[in-house]
C-alpha positions in Angstrom: 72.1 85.5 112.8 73.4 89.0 113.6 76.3 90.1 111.6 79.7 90.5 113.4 80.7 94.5 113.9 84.6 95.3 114.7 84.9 98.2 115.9 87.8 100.2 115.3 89.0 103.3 117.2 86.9 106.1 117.8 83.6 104.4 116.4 80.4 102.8 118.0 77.6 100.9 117.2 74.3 99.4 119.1 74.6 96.9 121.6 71.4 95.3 120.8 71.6 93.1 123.8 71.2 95.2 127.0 72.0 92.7 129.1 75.0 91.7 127.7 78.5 89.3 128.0 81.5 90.5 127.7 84.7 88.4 127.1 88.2 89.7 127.5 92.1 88.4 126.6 95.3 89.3 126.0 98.1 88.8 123.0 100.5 88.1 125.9 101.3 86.2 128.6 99.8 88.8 131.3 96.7 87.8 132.5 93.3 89.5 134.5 93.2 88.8 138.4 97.1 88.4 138.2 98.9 90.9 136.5 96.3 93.3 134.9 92.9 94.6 136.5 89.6 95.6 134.8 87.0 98.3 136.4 83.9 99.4 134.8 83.7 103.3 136.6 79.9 105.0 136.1 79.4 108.4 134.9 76.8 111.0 135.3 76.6 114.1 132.5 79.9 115.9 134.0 81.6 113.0 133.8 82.1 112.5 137.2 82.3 109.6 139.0 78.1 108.8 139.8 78.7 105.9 142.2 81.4 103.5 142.8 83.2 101.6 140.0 82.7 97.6 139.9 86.6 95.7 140.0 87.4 92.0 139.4 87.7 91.7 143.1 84.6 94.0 144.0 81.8 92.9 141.4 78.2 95.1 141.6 74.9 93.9 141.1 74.9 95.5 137.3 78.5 93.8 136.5 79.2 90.3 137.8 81.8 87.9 136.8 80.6 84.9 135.0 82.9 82.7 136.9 84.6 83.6 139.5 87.1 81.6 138.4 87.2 83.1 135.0 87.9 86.9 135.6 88.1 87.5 131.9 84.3 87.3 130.9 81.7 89.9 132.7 77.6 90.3 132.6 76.3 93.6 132.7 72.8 94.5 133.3 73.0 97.9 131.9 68.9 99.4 132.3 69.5 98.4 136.0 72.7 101.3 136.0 71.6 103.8 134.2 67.9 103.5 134.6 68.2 103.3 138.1 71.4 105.0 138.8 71.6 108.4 137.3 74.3 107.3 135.2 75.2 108.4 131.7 78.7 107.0 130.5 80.4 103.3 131.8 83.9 103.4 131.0 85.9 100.0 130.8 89.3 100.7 132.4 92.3 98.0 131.9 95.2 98.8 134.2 98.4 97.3 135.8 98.6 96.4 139.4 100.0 98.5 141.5 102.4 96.8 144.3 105.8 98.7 145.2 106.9 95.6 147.1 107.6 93.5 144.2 110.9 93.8 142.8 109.8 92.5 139.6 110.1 93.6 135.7 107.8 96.4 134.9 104.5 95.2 133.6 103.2 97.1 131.0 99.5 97.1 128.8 99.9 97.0 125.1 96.9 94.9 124.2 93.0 93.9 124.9 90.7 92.9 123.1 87.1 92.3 123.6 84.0 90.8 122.3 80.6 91.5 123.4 77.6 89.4 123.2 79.4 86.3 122.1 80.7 88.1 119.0 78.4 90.3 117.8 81.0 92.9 118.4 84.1 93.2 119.0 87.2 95.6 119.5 90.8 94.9 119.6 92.7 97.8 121.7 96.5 98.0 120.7 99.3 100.4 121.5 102.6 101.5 120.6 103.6 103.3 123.5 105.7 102.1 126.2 105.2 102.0 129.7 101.4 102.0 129.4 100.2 101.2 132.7 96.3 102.2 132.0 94.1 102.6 129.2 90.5 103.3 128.7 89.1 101.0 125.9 85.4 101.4 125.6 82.7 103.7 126.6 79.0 102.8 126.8 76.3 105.3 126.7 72.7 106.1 125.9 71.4 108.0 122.9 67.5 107.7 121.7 66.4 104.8 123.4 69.7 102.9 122.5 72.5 101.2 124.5 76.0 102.2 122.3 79.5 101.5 122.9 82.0 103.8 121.9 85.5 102.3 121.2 88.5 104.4 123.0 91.7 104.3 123.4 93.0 106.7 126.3 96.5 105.3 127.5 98.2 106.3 130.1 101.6 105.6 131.5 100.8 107.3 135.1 98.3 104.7 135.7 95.2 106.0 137.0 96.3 108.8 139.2 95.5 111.5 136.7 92.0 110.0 136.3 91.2 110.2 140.2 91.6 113.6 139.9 89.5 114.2 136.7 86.6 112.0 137.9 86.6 113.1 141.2 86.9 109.2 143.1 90.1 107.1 144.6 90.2 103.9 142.2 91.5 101.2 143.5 94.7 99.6 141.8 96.0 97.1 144.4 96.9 93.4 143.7 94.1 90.9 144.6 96.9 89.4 146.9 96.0 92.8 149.1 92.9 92.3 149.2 93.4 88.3 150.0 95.3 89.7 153.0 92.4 92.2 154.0 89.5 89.7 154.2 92.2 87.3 156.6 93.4 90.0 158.8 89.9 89.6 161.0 90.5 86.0 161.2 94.0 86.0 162.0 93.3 88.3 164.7 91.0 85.7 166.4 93.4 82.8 166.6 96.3 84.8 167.8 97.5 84.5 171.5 96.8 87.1 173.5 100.1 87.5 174.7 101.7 87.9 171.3 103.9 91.0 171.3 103.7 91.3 167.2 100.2 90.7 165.9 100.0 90.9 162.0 99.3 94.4 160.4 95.8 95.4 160.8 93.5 98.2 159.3 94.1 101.3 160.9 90.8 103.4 161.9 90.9 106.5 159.7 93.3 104.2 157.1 91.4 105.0 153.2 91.1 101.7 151.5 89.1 102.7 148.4 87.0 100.3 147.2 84.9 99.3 150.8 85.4 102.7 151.6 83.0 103.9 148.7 79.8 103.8 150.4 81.6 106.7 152.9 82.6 108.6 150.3 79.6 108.6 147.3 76.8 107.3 146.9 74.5 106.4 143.9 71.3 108.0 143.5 
């Protein structure tokens, strides 16, 4: 039996298991899919963005949800990202929805933990601060021949508007209600009359809606 690591900030270890699990919760009652999002957002050496980052609502062949119905436990299959990929660094990313509409309390991101490999490691990621609204909690990267995970702890109470920037890519923080209404635009559209004078909002051509729109915007070598 392996023994347990806890990470604490700043240090790393070997994740020995490539393809790995990764479970997620929170010490309140927000929850992932609802409240709080996830995204796992490539690298290459600059630390720009190297192709487009995998969400709880836009899963990628190296990152799936174990249940869709459980979006608080991921599988990576990280040789088939960086070996194939050109990517150096995977940040995980935990952030707060963004929806102006709501006229709700804000929400705020104070704690995550994690555990990887059905705890062989773990990390639990805690701040002080207030009005976090995104933080990045772990890092994984590639040194000798090894998969490592760094743990991190970059909060940020702008969200992840100052990140954009940095890495060079639109992330996208929208509720999963959005995208919900997205996917049933098309089909609303068919069973509308004709002769309705207000049909529901559609996607306007030249509209950016990051997320589909990656594969206009990067692609992955």
């Amino acid at each position: 039996m392996s023994k347990q690591v806890e990470l604490i900030l700043g240090a790393n270890t070997v994740i020995t298991n490539t393809k790995c699990s990764i479970a997620f919760s929170t010490g309140n009652t927000l929850k992932f899919g609802q409240q709080l999002g996830l995204l796992w957002l490539p690298l290459d050496a600059s630390r720009k963005a190297a192709c487009s980052p995998a969400y709880l609502h836009e899963p990628k062949e190296w990152a799936q949800l174990d249940n869709k119905d459980n979006s608080s436990v991921w599988q990576l299959d990280l040789p088939q990202l960086f070996d194939q990929q050109d990517v150096n660094f995977l940040q995980l990313i935990a952030y707060v929805y963004h929806d102006p509409s709501l006229n709700l309390p804000a929400v705020e991101l104070n704690d995550v933990g994690l555990t990887l490999n059905n705890g062989d490691i773990y990390y639990n990621f805690t701040t002080n601060e207030r009005h976090v609204k995104a933080a990045i909690i772990l890092e994984i990267y590639q040194r000798n021949g090894q998969f490592k995970c760094r743990a991190l702890g970059e909060a940020s109470t702008q969200g992840l508007a100052s990140l954009e920037h940095h890495v060079q890519v639109s992330l996208d923080v929208r509720p999963p209600s959005t995208h919900a209404l997205i996917q049933e635009a098309p089909q609303q559209q068919h069973i509308q009359p004709n002769n309705d004078a207000r049909p529901p909002r559609q996607i306007q051509v030249g509209e950016t809606w990051t997320g589909t729109s990656f594969a206009h915007l990067l692609s992955c070598n």
